[in-house]
C-alpha positions, 0 to 999 in steps of 0.5 A: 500500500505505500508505495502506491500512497507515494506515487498517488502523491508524487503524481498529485505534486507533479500535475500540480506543478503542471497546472501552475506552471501553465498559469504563470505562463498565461499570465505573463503572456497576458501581461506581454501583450498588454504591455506591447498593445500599450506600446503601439498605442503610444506609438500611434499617439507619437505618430499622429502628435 
């Protein structure tokens, strides 16, 4: 029975680990493309001053 207890664990920490290395990524992609919308914006704004 342990053994198995062990790997449900392992396997539960792993998709964990998964899940919110997914998260991060999305969020910092999501934060990258504010940023880089807000800089053609700034952009145009340079453009048509």
């Amino acid at each position: 029975m342990m053994p198995i207890n062990w790997l449900m664990i392992f396997m539960l920490y792993l998709i964990c680990l998964m899940f919110i290395m997914i998260l991060m990524n999305s969020l910092l992609l999501n934060f990258k493309i504010k940023n880089f919308k807000k800089k053609i914006i700034y952009k145009k704004w340079k453009w048509l001053w």
